[in-house]
C-alpha positions in Angstrom: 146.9 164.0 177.3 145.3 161.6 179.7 142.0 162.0 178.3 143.4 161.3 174.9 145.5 158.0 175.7 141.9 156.9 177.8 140.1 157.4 174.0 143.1 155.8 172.7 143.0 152.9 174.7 139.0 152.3 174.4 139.0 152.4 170.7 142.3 149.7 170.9 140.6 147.5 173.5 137.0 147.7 171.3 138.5 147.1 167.7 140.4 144.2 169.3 137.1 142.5 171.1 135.2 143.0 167.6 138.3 141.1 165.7 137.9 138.2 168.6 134.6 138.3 168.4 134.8 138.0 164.6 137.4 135.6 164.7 135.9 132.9 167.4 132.4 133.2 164.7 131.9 129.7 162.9 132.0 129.6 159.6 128.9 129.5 157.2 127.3 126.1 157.1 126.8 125.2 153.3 122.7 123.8 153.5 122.9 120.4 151.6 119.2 120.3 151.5 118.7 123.6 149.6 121.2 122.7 147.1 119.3 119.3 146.6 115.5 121.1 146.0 117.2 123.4 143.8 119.1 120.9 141.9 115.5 119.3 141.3 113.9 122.2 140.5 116.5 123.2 137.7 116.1 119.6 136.3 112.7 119.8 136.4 111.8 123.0 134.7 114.8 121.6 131.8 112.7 118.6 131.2 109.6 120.7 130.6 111.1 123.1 128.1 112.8 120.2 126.2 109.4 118.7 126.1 107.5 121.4 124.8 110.9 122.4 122.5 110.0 118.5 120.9 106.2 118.9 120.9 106.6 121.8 119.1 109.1 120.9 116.7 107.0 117.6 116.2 103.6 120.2 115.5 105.8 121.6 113.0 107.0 118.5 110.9 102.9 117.2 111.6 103.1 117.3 107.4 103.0 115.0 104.3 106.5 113.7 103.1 107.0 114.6 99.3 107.2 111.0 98.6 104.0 110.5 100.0 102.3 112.8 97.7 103.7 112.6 94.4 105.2 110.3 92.1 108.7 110.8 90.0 108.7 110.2 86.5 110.0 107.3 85.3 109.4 105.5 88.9 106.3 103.4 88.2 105.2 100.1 87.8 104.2 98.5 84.4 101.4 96.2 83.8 101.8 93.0 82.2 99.0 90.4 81.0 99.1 86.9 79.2 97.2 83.9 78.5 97.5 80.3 79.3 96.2 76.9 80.5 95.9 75.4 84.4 95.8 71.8 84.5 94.9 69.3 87.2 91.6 70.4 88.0 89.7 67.9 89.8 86.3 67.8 86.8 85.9 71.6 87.1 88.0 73.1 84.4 85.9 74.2 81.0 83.7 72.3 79.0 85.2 71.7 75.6 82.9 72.1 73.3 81.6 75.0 74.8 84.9 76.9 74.5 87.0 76.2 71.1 89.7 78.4 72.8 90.7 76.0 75.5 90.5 73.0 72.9 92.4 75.0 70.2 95.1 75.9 72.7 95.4 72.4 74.3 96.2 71.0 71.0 98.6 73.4 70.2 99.8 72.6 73.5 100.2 68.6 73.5 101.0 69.3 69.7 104.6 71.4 70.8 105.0 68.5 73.0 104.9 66.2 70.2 101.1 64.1 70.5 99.0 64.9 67.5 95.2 65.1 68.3 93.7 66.2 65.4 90.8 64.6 64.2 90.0 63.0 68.0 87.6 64.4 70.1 88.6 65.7 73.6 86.3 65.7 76.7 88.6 66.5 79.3 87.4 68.7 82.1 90.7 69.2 84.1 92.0 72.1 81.6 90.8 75.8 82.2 91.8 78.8 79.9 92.9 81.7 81.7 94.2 85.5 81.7 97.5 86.4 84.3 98.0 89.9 84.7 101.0 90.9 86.9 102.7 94.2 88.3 106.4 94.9 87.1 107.9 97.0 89.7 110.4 99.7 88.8 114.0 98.8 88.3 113.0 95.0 88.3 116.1 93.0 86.9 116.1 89.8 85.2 115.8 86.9 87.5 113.8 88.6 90.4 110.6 87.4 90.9 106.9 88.8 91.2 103.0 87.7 92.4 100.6 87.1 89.2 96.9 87.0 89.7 95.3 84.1 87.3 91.2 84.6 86.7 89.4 82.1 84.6 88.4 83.1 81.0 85.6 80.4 80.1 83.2 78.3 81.6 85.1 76.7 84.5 83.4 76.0 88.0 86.8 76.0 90.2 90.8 76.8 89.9 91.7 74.9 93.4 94.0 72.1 92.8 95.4 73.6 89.3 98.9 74.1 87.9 99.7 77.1 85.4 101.5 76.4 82.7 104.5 78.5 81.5 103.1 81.4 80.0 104.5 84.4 78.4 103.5 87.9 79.7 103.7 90.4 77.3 103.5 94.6 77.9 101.8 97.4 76.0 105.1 97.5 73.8 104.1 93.8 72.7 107.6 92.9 74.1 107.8 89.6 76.3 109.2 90.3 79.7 108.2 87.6 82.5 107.2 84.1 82.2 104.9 82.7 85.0 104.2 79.4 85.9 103.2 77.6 88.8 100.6 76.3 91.5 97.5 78.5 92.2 96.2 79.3 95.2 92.6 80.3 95.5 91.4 81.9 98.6 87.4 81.2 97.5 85.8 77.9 98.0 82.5 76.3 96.4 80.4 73.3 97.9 77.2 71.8 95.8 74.6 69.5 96.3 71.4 68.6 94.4 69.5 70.7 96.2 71.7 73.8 97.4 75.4 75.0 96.4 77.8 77.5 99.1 79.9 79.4 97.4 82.5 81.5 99.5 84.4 84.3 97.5 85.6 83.3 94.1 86.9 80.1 93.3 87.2 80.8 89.6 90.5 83.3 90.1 93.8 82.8 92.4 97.1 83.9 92.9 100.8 82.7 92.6 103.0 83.8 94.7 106.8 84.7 93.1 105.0 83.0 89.9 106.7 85.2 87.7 110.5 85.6 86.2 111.3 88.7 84.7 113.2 87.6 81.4 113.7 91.7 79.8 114.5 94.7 81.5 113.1 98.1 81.2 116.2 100.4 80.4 115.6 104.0 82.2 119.2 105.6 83.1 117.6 107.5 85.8 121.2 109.5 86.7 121.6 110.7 83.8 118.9 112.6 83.2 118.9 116.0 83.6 115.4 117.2 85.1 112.4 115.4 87.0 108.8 115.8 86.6 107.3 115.2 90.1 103.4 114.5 89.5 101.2 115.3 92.5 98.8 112.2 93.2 96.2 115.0 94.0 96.9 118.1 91.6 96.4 121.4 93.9 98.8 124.8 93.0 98.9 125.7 96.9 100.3 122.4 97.3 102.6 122.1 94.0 103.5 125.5 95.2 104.3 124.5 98.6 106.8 122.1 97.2 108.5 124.3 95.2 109.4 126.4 98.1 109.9 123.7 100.5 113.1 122.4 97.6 114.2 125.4 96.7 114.8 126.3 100.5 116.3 122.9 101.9 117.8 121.9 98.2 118.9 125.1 96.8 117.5 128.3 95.5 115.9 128.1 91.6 115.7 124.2 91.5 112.3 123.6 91.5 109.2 125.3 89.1 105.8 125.0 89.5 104.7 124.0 85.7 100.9 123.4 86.4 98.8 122.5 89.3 100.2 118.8 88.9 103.5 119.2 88.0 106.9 120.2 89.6 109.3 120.3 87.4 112.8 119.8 88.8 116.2 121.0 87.7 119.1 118.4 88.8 121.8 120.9 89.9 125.6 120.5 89.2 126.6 118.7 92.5 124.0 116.1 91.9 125.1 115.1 88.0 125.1 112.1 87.9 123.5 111.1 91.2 120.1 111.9 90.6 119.1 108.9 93.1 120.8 111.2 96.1 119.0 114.6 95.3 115.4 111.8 95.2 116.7 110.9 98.3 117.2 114.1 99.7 114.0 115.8 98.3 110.8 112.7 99.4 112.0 112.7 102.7 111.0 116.5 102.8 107.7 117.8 104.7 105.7 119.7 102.9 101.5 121.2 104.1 99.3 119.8 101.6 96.1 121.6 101.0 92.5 120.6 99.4 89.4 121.6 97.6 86.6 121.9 99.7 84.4 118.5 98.3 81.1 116.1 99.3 81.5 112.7 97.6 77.9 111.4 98.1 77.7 107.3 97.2 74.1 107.0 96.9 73.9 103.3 96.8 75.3 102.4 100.0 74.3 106.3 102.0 78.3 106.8 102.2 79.3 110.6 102.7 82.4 111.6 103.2 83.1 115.7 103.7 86.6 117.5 103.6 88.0 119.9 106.1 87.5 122.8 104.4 83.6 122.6 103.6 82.1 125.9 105.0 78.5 126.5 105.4 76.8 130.2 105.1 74.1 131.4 107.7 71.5 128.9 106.7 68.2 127.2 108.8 67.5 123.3 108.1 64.7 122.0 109.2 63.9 117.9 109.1 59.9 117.4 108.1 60.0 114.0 109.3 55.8 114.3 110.0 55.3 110.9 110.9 50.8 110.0 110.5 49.8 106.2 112.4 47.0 104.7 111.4 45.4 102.0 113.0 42.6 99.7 112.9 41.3 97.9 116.1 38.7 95.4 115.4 35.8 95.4 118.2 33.5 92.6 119.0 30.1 92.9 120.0 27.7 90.0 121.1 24.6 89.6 121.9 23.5 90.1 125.5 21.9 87.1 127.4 18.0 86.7 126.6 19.0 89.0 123.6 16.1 87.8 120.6 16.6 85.3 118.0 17.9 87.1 115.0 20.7 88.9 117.6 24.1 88.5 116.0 27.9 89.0 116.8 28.7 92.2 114.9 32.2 93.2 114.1 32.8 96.9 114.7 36.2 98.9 113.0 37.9 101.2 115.9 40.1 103.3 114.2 43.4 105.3 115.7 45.4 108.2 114.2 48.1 110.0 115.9 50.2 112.4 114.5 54.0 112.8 115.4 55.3 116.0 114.2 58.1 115.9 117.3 58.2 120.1 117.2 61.6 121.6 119.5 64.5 119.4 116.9 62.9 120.2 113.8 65.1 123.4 113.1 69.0 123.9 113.1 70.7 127.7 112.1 74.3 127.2 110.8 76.6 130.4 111.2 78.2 132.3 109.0 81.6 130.5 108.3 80.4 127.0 110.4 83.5 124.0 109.8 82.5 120.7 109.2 82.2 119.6 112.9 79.7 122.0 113.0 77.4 121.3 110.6 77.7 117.6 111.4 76.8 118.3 115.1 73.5 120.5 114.0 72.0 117.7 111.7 73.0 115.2 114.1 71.0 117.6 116.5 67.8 116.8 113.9 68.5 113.3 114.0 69.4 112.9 110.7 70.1 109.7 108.9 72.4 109.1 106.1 69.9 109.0 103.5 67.9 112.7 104.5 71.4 114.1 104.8 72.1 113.7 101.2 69.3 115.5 100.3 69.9 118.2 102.9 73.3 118.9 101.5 72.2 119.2 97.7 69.3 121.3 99.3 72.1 123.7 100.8 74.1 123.5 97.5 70.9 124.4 95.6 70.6 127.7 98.3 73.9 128.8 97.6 75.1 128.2 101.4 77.4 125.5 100.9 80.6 126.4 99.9 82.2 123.0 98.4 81.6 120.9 95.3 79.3 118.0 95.6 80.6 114.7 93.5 77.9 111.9 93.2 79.1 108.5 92.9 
């Protein structure tokens, strides 16, 4: 029994020194500085994934908007042309009795005003006979306003200075739809003297500015219709076909048809009838990936070549034969010596030079199978090639059968 209450009492006396012990133990100090770094850390790594989230959602939209790439029937401008007199040119306007148009429609003119001519002979040199052409935009209404470009029809020397007259502008229908009238302004200047003239762009054709009031209307009840015909600017089926899918999937499902490589044709759904102007607006604003033929458009008059992405080049070698030959002649003198006899003459003598530069190591460049456009580029450019040698290069390759693109000479 007393061994047993001395166990007793031990296991007491240590389970009440651990409790003290525990007890009298501070509490956990909370590390202000950790929490701080990690705080950072976490913001930190939640600024780079939102940046890559929006680089990669911007990669993905990296596209052509619909509107960009085709046009909607009925959307277009119209082109409107006329004919007319400017007055108050300064002695530059046509010569009279070189053009019977501007005299026949200056009488008729002062005739409408009430002066009678006829029978008198006019030798004015301030009146010029000239075409406006003009742009109506789509949905113009009567009232608004729009630029006309005025270019001189006979013999005059100068438009600065002149005044259009009302003029009628007429359409392809033969209908009257604007009237322009109006000071021109003419960006082109010309300065003569007996001796030497200076002419600086064109001086014989101007602009107005808002020179034109639409009187008529074109009538096109766009929300009523009942389909669209959306004609791609550049006709592709990938691409026509790209935008059927991209509308039926953000639009609704069977709304859009590929008709041919140039057309879309477009089914105005029940919830947009009669609101075709909100299912436009919803449908340009939609990206679409546009794709191209693979095409060289050559201008040989000015050396311009401009390549698309998709031209591919087979396993080919080019070499440039640039073989260059100098020739030159170096005249040598040769007099006579001192004491040299009488009949000793200075004598002419022809040294002639000829060097051949063939410049061998850059005269060969291997294209691999499949090589882009950036690498056909960087091999000529390896030769050295001008604008002019790579024309013929490329038609060379065409002719081979290596060059996988359609050549269009200008």
């Amino acid at each position: 029994m007393t061994k047993a209450n001395n166990y007793e009492t031990t296991y007491q006396t240590s389970h009440k020194t651990l409790w003290a012990t525990q007890a009298k133990a501070p509490a956990p100090r909370i590390d202000l500085v950790w929490i701080a770094y990690r705080s950072v850390y976490f913001t930190l790594l939640f600024t780079l994934m939102l940046w890559a989230y929006l680089l990669s959602f911007s990669n993905a939209n990296a596209e052509s908007r619909i509107k960009d790439i085709v046009s909607f029937e009925g959307i277009r401008e119209n082109m409107l042309i006329g004919y007319g007199l400017v007055v108050g040119l300064n002695g530059t306007g046509d010569k009279l009795k070189n053009n019977d148009f501007t005299q026949q429609s200056l009488i008729a003119f002062l005739e409408r005003q009430g002066v009678n001519t006829r029978g008198t002979e006019l030798k004015s040199r301030n009146v010029a006979a000239v075409t406006i052409t003009a742009k109506l935009l789509p949905f113009a209404r009567s009232g608004s306003r729009m630029d006309v470009t005025v270019s001189a029809l006979g013999d005059a020397k100068d438009l600065t200075g002149g005044t259009l007259l009302a003029s009628p502008l007429y359409a392809a229908d033969g209908e009257v739809y604007a009237v322009a009238q109006g000071s021109v302004t003419v960006g082109g200047f010309k300065a003569e003297g007996e001796a030497k003239t200076i002419t600086k762009g064109v001086p014989t054709t101007g602009g107005i500015a808002n020179g034109a009031i639409v009187e008529k209307e074109i009538n096109f009840a766009l929300n009523d219709m009942p389909e669209l015909k959306l004609s791609l600017r550049n006709p592709d089926i990938s691409t026509a076909q790209n935008i059927m899918q991209t509308i039926n999937a953000n639009v609704g499902p069977g709304i859009a048809t590929v008709s041919d490589p140039g057309t879309v044709l477009l089914t105005v759904p029940a919830i947009y009838h009669n609101n075709v102007t909100q299912l436009l607006a919803d449908v340009e604003k939609l990206n679409v990936a546009t794709d191209q033929v693979a095409k060289i458009v050559i201008d040989e008059a000015s050396g311009t070549i401009v390549m698309g992405e998709n031209v591919r080049i087979d396993t080919v070698a080019v070499a440039q034969g640039n073989l260059i030959v100098k020739v030159e002649e170096i005249p040598a003198v040769s007099q006579p010596l001192p004491f040299a006899p009488d009949d000793a003459q200075t004598v002419i003598a022809a040294q002639t030079n000829i060097t051949v530069d063939d410049s061998p190591g850059k005269r060969m460049a291997v294209m691999k199978p499949g090589a882009t456009l950036k690498d056909l580029v960087a091999g000529l450019n390896a030769l050295g090639v001008g604008p002019r040698d790579l024309i013929t290069i490329l038609q060379t390759i065409k002719s081979a059968g290596a060059l996988q693109a359609d050549i269009q000479i200008k």
